[in-house]
N, C-alpha and C positions, 0 to 999 in steps of 0.2 A: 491455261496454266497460270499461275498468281506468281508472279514473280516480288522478290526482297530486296529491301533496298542496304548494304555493306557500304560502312563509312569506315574511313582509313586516318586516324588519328594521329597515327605513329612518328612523321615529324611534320606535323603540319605547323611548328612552331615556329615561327623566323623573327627577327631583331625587337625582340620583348627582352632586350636586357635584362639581370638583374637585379631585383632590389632587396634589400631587408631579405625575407624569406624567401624568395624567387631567385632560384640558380640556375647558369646555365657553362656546361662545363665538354671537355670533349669527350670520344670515345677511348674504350678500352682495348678493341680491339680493330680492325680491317678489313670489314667483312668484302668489300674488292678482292682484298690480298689473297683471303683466307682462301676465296671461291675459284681463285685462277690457280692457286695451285690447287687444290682439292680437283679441280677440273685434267689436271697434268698428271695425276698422281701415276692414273693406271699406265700402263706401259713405261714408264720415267723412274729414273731413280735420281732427277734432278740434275742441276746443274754442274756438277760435282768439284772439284778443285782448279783452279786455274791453271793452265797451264805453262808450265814454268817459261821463261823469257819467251813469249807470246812475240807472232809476226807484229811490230811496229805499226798503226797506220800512218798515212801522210797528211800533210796540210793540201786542201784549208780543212779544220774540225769545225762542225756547225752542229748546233740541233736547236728547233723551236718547240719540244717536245707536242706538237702540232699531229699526235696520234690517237689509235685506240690502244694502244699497249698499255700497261699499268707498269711494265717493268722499264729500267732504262733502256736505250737500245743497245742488245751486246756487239755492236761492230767497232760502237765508240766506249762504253764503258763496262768496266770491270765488278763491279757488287750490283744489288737488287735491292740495295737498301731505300732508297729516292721512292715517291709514287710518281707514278707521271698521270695525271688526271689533266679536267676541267672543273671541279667540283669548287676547291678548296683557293685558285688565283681570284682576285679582283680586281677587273679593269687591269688586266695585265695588257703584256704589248700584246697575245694573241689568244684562241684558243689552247689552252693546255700551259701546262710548266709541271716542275720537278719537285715533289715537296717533300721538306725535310720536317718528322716530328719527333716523337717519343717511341713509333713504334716501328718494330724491326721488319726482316723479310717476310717473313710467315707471316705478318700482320699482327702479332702482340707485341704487350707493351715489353719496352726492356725488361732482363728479368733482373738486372742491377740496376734498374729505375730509382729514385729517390726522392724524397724532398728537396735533396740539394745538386746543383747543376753537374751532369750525368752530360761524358759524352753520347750522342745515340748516331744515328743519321747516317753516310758516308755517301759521297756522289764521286767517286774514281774513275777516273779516265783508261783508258789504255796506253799502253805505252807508245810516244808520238814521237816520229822520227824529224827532231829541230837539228839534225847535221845535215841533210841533204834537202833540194828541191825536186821532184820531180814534176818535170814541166812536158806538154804533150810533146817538145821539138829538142829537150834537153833534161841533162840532169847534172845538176851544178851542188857548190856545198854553197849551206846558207852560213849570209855572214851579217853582221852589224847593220850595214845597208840596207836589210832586205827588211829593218824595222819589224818586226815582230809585235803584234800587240792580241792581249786576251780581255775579252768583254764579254759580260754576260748583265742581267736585268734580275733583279732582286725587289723582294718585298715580305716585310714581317707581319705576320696574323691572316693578312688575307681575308677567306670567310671561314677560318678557322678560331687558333684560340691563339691570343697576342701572348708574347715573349716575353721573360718579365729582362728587365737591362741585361742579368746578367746569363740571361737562354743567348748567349751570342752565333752569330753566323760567321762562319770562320775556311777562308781559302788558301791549301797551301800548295807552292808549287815543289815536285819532287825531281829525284836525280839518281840514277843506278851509279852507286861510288865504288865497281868492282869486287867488292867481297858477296860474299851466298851466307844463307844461314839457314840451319837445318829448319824443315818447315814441317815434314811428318812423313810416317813410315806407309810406303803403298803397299798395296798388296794384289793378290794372284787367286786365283782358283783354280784347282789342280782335282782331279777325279784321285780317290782315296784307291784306288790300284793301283800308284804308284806306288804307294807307302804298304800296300797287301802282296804276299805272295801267291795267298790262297781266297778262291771266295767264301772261306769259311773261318777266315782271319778276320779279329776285331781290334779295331785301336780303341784303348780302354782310356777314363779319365785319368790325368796327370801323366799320361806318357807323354815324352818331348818330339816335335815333328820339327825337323831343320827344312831350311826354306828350298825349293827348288836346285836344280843347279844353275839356269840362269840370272840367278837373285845375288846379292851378295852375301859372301859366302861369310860362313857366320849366325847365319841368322838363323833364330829359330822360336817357336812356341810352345807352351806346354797346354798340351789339351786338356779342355773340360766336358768332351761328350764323349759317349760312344759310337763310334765311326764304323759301319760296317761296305763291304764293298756295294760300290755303286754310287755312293756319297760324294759329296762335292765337297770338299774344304779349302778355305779361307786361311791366306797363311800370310804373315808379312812378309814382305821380298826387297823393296829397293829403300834404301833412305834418299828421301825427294828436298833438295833445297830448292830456297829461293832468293833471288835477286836482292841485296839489302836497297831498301830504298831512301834515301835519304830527306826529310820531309824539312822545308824550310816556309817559316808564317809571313805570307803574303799583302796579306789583305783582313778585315774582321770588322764587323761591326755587331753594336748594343741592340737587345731586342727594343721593341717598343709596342705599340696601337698602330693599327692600319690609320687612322687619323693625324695622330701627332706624327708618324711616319711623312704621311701627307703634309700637314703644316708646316714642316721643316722643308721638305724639298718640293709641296707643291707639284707632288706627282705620286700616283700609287704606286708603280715602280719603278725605280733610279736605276742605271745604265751606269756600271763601273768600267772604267778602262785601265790597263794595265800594260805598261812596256816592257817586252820581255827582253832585257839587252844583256843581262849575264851571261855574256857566252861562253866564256869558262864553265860555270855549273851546267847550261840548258840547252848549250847547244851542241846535241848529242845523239846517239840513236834509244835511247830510250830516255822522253823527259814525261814526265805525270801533275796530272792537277788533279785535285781533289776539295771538296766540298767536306764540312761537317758543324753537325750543330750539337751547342747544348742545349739540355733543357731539365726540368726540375717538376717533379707530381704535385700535388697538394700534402699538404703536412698530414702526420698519424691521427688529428684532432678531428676531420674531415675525411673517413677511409671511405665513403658513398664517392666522395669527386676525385679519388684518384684515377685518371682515363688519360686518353691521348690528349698532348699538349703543344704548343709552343710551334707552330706553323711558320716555315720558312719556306716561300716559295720563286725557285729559280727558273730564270728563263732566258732563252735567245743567245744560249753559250758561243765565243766563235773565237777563233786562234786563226789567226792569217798573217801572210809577209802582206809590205805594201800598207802599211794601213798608219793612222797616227792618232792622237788623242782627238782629233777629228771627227774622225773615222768613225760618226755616232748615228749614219744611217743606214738602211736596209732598203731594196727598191722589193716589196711588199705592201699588198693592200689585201687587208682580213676584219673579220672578226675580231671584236676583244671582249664579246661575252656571247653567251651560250642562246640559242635559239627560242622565243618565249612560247607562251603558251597564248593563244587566240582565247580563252575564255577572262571572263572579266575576273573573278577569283579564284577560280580552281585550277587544277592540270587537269584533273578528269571530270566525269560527272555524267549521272545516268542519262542514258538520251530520252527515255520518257520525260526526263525535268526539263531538260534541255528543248523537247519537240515541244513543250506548254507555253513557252517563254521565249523563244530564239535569240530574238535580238537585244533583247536586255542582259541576257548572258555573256554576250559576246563584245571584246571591246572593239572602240571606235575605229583604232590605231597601234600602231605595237610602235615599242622604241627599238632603236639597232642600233650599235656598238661600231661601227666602222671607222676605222683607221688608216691610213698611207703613214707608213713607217718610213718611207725617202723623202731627199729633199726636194721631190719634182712636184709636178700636179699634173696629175690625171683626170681623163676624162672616163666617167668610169660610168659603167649599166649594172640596173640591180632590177633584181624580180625575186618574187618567189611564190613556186610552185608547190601544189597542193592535188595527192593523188589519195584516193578512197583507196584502202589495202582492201582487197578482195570484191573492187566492183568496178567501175568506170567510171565513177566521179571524175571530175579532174579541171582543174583550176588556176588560171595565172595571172597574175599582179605584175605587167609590165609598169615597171618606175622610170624607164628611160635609162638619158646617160645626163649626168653631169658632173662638174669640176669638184674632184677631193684633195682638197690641198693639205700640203704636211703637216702632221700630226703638232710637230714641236711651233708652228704659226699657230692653229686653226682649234686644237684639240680635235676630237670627233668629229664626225658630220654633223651637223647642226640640223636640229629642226625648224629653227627657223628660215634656215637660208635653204634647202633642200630637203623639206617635208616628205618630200616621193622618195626618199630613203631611210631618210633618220627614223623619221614617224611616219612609216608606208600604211595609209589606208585601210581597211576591211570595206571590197568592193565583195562581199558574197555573203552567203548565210549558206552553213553547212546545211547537206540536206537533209532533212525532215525523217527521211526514212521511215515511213508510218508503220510498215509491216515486219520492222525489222527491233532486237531491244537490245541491240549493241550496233559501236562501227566504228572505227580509224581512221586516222589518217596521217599521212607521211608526207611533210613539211619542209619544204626545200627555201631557203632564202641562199641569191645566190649573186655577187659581187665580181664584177671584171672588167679589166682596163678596155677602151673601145679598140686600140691598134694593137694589143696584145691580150688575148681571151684568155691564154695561161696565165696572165697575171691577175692574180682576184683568189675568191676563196669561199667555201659552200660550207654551210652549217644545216641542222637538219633536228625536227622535234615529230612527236608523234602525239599526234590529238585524240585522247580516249575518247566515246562515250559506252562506258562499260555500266555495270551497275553499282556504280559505290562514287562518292565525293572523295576529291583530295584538293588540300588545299598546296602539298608538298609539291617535287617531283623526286620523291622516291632516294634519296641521296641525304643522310643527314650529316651533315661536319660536324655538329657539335650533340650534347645532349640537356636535357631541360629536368625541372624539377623542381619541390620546395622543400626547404631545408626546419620544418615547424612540421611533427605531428598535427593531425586531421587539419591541415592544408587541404585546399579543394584546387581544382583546375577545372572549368569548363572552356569550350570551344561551340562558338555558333555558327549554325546551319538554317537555312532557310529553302524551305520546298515551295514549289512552285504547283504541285498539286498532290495530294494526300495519297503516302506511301505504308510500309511498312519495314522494320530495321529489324536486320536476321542478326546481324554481328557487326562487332568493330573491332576492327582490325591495327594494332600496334605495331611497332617496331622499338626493343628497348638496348641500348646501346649495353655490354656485358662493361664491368668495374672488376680493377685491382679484388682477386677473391671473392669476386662475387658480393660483394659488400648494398648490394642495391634488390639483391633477393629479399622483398621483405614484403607482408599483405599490402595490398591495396582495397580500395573498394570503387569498380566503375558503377557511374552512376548517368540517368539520363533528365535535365530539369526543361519544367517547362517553360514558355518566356513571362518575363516580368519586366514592361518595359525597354527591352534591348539588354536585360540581363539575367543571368540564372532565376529561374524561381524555385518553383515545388519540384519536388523529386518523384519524378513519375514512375521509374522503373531502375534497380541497384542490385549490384552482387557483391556480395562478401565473402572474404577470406580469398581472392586471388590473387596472385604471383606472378612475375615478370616471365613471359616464355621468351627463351634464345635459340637463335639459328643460326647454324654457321653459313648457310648459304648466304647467297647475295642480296643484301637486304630486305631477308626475305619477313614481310608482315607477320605477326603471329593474330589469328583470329578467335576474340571472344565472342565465341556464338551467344543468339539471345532466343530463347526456346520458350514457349512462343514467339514468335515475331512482335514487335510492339509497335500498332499503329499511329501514327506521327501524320499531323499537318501543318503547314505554319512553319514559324521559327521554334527551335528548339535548341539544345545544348546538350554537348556529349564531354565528361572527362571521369576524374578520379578522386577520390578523397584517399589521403595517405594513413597510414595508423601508425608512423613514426620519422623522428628528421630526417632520414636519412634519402638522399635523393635517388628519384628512381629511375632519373637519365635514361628518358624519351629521346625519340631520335628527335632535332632540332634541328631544319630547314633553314640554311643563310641565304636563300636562292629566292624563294619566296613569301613576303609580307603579307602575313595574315595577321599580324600585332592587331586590328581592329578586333577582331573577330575573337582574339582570345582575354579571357578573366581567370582570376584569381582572389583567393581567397585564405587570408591567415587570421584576420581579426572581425570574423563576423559579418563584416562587407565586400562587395565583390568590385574587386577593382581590375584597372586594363595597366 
């Protein structure tokens, strides 16, 4: 059987800035978001209303948003507004944070979005009980003494889209000041025999149905359907308040650049401390913190790059007695970026190309991100394991133990002083698999103290060889494009021995209105010293396809198949400015690999 070879364009784009006619802007939509609730739908009718003065929790509050949930966790917080990924932090203190942008729960963009700074975001606590301690041997009230302090880790842009000054991040702390305010009417479901005498009674439109007798009394609705018996109807019943809460501004700072971020404080993310000593206002049974950001679209002159914006990402929240402006470490050792990919440019890659070549593919060494967030130094062991999903492969990279000293002396592990971790080796060659045209594998690196093996921390990647190239992994934070009619984009690919290409497969981020619906034309060139040349094979007149699913590719078949060997080039020619915001990869650098084209020459 002749098998096709499917290349995956859709965000293989990563840190090509930029310039003149080459934009790169965010999404419109969350397609995460979108997919987790579309996933809940059946059976669910959602999260539905808070419930009025909610059980208090206790101190301490912690979270390193250190999950796979996308929502916040509801034990500690109250909205769904926040995303909690790994996608969008950079060189944060761990895997994962909380990230605030432009767009809401559902995963769209606000729909009071504007040009001008819009509040969006909300990261709400629950209501935390600062009047008592409960201690495993006692329960006392807390007092001035017991020093209170709230800390969390922050960082603007990320691998998202930078804040402009006035997209601020902004913390306030809250306070129940005894009053309620009406907050909205609930309601009941009642079988329409109560309201029937007969089953050959109808309640007709515009008759009035008064609520229940357990509801308050009063209340009532004027129908607009025809009700016959056996009917269920919907009636309002109770008016439901809630707690006024009193919000006072804490804390705030200016957006910026993940850069100048860094050149200022010479850290990607800066560790705020805050004393909470108002014990008049906070120390109470119900005190609240909360998160929010602004942020602002592109102006009406540019309606292609109105998408998601203005990346604000939080991390390592923690409210505790006992602590002091000190109080700036954590006995923690992890991760502080996402687990790589073992081939030299791709995430995936067919393994017919892969069995021609092995080891050229594959790189030497990987780098790792590890951290000790305390002030101690440990002795610490790292490996990592490598199992074939559905065979018996299976593979490990013993690194040893050696000394990780704290973060705030050392920064990272160092490759130069402990290479068996920072930059652990490639002792193997995936296997060959001759009689096989696909295989995986499931990618464990895995970090822990020698006297305590709970301390440490496990990331984890999954190695294609399926039948298609990517240069991505599948996730784009931002979206790419040119802003100049018949702009071109190509992206180079090189075979390692003579295929044929069925389809290419995109992913296009959706725009404010849909504003990025406009032709294109794919097209495939041949090489011309290391850049586009002749146009060996091209379709016209196609359009951007979306999916709500999870990032899910859309594929332009290529009918026939187009035989390809060598180096070659896959992108787009545009047939007007307006951008057509590809997904755009911050994860992985393939800037070499991609050209552009506005003025007749093909530049990187």
């Amino acid at each position: 059987m002749k098998r096709y070879l499917l290349l995956l364009i859709g965000s293989l784009l990563i840190q090509c800035h930029g310039y003149g006619q080459e934009q790169v802007t965010g999404l419109y939509t969350n397609p995460v978001i979108k997919q987790e609730l579309k996933s809940h739908e059946a059976g669910s009718q959602g999260a539905g209303r808070e419930v009025i003065f909610p059980r208090p929790i206790h101190l301490p509050v912690f979270d390193d948003f250190h999950t796979d949930n996308i929502f916040p966790d509801t034990a500690l917080f109250s909205d769904r507004d926040a995303f909690i990924n790994d996608d969008f932090p950079f060189r944060s203190v761990n895997i994962g944070a909380a990230t605030l942008d432009a767009i809401d729960e559902n995963g769209n963009i606000y729909p009071d979005a504007s040009m001008f700074p819009f509040i969006a975001d909300h990261l709400t606590s629950r209501p935390i009980r600062l009047d008592t301690l409960f201690l495993s041997n006692e329960t006392r009230a807390i007092t001035l003494a017991d020093s209170i302090y709230f800390s969390f880790f922050y960082q603007p842009q990320g691998r998202g889209n930078e804040p402009e000054p006035l997209d601020s991040l902004v913390l306030e702390f809250g306070y129940f000041d005894g009053d309620s305010l009406f907050a909205f009417m609930d309601s009941i479901s009642v079988d329409a025999s109560s309201y029937l005498t007969d089953p050959n009674d109808t309640i007709f439109p515009f008759d009035t149905l008064f609520a229940p007798p357990q509801c308050d009394p009063g209340v009532y609705m004027i129908n607009y359907d025809t009700i016959v018996w056996g009917d269920m109807i919907t009636l309002p019943c109770d008016s439901v308040y809630e707690p006024n809460i009193v919000w006072d501004h804490i804390w705030s700072t200016e957006g910026m650049k993940i850069d100048s971020f860094y050149d200022r404080y010479n850290t990607y993310s800066r560790q705020v401390m805050i004393h909470v000593k108002d014990s008049a206002k906070y120390y109470h049974k119900y005190f609240f913190f909360r998160f929010f950001n602004f942020a602002s679209l592109a102006s009406d002159n540019n309606p292609s790059w109105k998408s998601n914006c203005d990346q604000w990402n939080i991390d390592y929240i923690y409210l505790d007695i006992d602590r002091s402006a000190a109080d700036t470490f954590y006995r923690d050792i992890t991760f502080a970026e996402r687990a790589p990919s073992f081939l030299t440019e791709f995430t995936s890659m067919p393994l017919r190309q892969y069995r021609n070549d092995p080891t050229n593919q594959l790189k030497d060494s990987l780098k790792m991100f590890i951290t000790n967030l305390s002030a101690d130094t440990f002795n610490v062991y790292y490996e990592y394991i490598i199992d074939e999903q559905g065979a018996s492969y299976s593979h490990t990279y013993n690194g040893g133990f050696a000394n990780l000293y704290p973060f705030y002396l050392s920064g990272y592990q160092s490759c130069a002083n402990v290479p068996q971790h920072a930059c652990p080796p490639r002792d193997f060659l995936f296997p060959l698999n001759s009689q096989a045209d696909s295989s995986s594998y499931f990618i464990r690196h895995v970090i822990h103290d020698q006297s305590n093996p709970d301390l440490g921390d496990t990331i984890h990647f999954i190695q294609k060889f399926y039948n298609y190239y990517a240069y991505d992994d599948g996730t784009p934070e931002l979206g790419y494009g040119l802003s100049l009619a018949g702009g071109k984009v190509g992206c180079r690919y090189t075979l390692n021995i003579a295929d044929s290409l069925k389809g290419i497969a995109m992913f296009f981020n959706r725009v404010q209105n849909d504003q990025n619906d406009k032709f294109f034309t794919l097209k495939i060139w041949d090489n011309n010293n290391g850049k586009p040349g002749n146009v060996i094979w091209e379709k016209e007149d196609l359009k951007p396809k979306f999916s709500d699913n999870l990032y899910r590719m859309q594929i332009y078949e290529i009918d026939p198949p187009v035989p390809l060997i060598g180096t070659f080039f896959i992108g787009w020619e545009q047939t007007t400015a307006d951008l057509l915001n590809v997904g755009f990869d911050t994860h992985n650098d393939a800037s070499e690999n991609l050209f552009y084209n506005t003025s007749g020459i093909w530049e990187q």
